[in-house]
C-alpha positions in Angstrom: -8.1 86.8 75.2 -11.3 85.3 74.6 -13.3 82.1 76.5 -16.2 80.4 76.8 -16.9 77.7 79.4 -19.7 74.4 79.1 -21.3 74.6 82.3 -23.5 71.6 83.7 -27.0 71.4 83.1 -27.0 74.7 81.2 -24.6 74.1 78.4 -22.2 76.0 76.4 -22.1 79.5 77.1 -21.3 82.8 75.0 -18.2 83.9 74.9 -16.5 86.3 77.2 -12.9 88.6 77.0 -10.3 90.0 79.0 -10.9 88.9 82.7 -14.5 88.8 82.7 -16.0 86.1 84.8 -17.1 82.6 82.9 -18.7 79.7 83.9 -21.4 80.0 87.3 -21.4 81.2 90.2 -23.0 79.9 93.7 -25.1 76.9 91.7 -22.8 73.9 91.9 -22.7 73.6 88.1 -19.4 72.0 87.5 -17.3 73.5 84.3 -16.8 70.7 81.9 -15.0 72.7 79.1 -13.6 75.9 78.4 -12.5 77.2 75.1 -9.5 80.1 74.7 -8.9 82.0 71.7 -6.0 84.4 71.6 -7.7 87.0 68.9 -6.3 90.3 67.6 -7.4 93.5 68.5 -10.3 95.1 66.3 -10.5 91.1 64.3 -13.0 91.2 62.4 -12.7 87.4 63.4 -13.5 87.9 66.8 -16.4 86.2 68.3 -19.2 88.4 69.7 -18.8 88.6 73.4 -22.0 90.7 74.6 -24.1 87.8 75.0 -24.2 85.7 78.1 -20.8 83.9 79.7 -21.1 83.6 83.0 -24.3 82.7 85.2 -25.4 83.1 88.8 -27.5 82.3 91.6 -31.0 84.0 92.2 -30.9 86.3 95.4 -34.3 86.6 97.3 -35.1 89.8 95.6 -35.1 88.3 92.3 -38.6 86.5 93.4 -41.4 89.4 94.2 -45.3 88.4 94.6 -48.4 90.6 94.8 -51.8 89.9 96.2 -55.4 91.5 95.9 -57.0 91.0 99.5 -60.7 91.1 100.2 -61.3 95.4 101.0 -57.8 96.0 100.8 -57.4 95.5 96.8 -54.0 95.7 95.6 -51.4 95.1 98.5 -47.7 95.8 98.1 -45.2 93.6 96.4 -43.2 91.2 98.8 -40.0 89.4 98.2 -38.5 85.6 98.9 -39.8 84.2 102.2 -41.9 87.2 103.3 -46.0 87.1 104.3 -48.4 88.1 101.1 -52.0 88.5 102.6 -53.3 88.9 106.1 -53.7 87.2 109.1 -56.3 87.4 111.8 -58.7 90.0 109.4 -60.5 87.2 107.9 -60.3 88.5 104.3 -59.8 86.7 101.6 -56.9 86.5 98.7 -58.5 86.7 95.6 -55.9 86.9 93.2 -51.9 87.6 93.4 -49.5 87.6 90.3 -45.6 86.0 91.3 -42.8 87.0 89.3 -39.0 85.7 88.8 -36.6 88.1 87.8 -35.1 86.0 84.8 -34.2 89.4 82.5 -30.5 90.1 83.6 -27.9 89.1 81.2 -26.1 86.4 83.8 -29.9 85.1 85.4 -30.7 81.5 84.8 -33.8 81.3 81.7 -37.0 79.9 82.4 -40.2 80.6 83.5 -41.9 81.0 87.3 -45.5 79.4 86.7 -48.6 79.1 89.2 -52.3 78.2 89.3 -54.8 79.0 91.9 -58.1 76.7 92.7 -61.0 79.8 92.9 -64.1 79.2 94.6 -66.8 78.3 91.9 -64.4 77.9 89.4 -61.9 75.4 90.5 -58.3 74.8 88.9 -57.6 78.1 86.5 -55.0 77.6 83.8 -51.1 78.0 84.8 -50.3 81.9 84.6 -46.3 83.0 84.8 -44.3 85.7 84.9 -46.2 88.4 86.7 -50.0 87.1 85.2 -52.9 87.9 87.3 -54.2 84.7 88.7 -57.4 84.4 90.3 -60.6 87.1 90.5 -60.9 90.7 90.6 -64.2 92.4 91.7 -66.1 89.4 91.8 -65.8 88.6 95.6 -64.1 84.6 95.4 -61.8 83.1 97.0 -58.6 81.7 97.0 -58.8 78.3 98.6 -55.1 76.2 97.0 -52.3 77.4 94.8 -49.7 75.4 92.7 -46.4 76.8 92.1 -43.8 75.5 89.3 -40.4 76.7 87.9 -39.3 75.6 84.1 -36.1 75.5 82.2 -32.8 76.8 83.9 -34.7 77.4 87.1 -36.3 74.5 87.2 -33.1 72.2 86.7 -31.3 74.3 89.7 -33.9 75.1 92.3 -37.0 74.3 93.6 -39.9 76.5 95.0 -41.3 76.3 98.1 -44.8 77.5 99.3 -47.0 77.6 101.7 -50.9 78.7 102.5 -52.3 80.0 105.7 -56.4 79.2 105.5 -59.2 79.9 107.0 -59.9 77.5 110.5 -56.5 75.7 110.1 -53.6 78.8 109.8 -50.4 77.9 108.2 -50.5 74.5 106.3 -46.9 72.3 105.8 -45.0 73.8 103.0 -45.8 72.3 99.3 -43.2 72.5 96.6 -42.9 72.3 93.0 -46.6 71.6 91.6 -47.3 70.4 94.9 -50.9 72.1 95.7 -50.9 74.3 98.9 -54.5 75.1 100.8 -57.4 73.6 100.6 -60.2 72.0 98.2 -63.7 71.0 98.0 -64.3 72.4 101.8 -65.1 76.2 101.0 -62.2 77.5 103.0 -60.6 80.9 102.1 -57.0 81.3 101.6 -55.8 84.4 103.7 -51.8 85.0 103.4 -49.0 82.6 101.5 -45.3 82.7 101.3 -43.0 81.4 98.9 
């Protein structure tokens, strides 16, 4: 037995045999077809089923971001929801790469994209994908980022974010382009989540 399944928002997906999951899981993508074929064994007919049939939510450990902190250079990647940074040291982030695990077989496609405004510099262009974003050895600041999802991602979650800066602490959370921190009134950016 072989099936494929069109899944909302995604589209039709490879095909799949012999009781292996098809469709989505945990995304409330509703199945709007399904195709069965009842193929012989060793068919030379038979439609390639290695590719991707079934898709699934993103668990937190799918999103990892890094950070290079004012005298403490590279710090430890961090996963969904957790503290990148410092609080209370009043050192600086001056750069931090974000990355969404989109490689397995059954993740959803697209890309994890960001931006960060650097002191002196401004706006960089968007990075993705585990990019460097910001300065290394050149002692700027972080003051705002922007954070984006595209394609698959993009049409099934959005990304949240938030900075903690310099004189204020945590600011409201920003999401999807929104920026986060601060501009124009020289204040570092010490910790973020997303």
């Amino acid at each position: 037995i072989i099936y494929s399944t069109h899944v909302s928002n995604i589209g039709d997906l490879d095909y799949v045999a012999n009781g292996a999951s098809a469709g989505s899981q945990g995304l409330g993508a509703r199945m709007e077809a399904m195709v069965i074929r009842l193929v012989e064994k060793n068919s030379e007919d038979a439609p390639d089923t290695s590719g991707r049939g079934f898709v699934k939510e993103f668990s937190p450990e799918d999103l990892t971001y890094a950070a290079h902190v004012q005298r403490l250079g590279n710090l430890e990647a961090v996963t969904s929801g957790q503290t990148q940074g410092t609080t209370g040291q009043s050192l600086r982030v001056e750069g931090f790469c974000v990355n969404l695990d989109t490689t397995a077989l059954n993740a959803l496609k697209g890309d994890i994209m960001y931006s960060a405004h650097v002191q002196n510099v401004g706006w960089q262009e968007w990075k993705k994908n585990g990019e460097f974003a910001g300065t290394e050895g050149e002692s700027l600041r972080i003051e705002a980022i922007q954070i984006k999802l595209t394609g698959e991602a993009a049409k099934f979650y959005n990304v949240y974010y938030r900075a903690h800066i310099q004189n204020f602490g945590w600011m409201g959370w920003a999401k999807n382009e929104e920026k986060a921190g601060s501009e124009s009134i020289s204040q570092r950016m010490e910790a973020f989540q997303i």
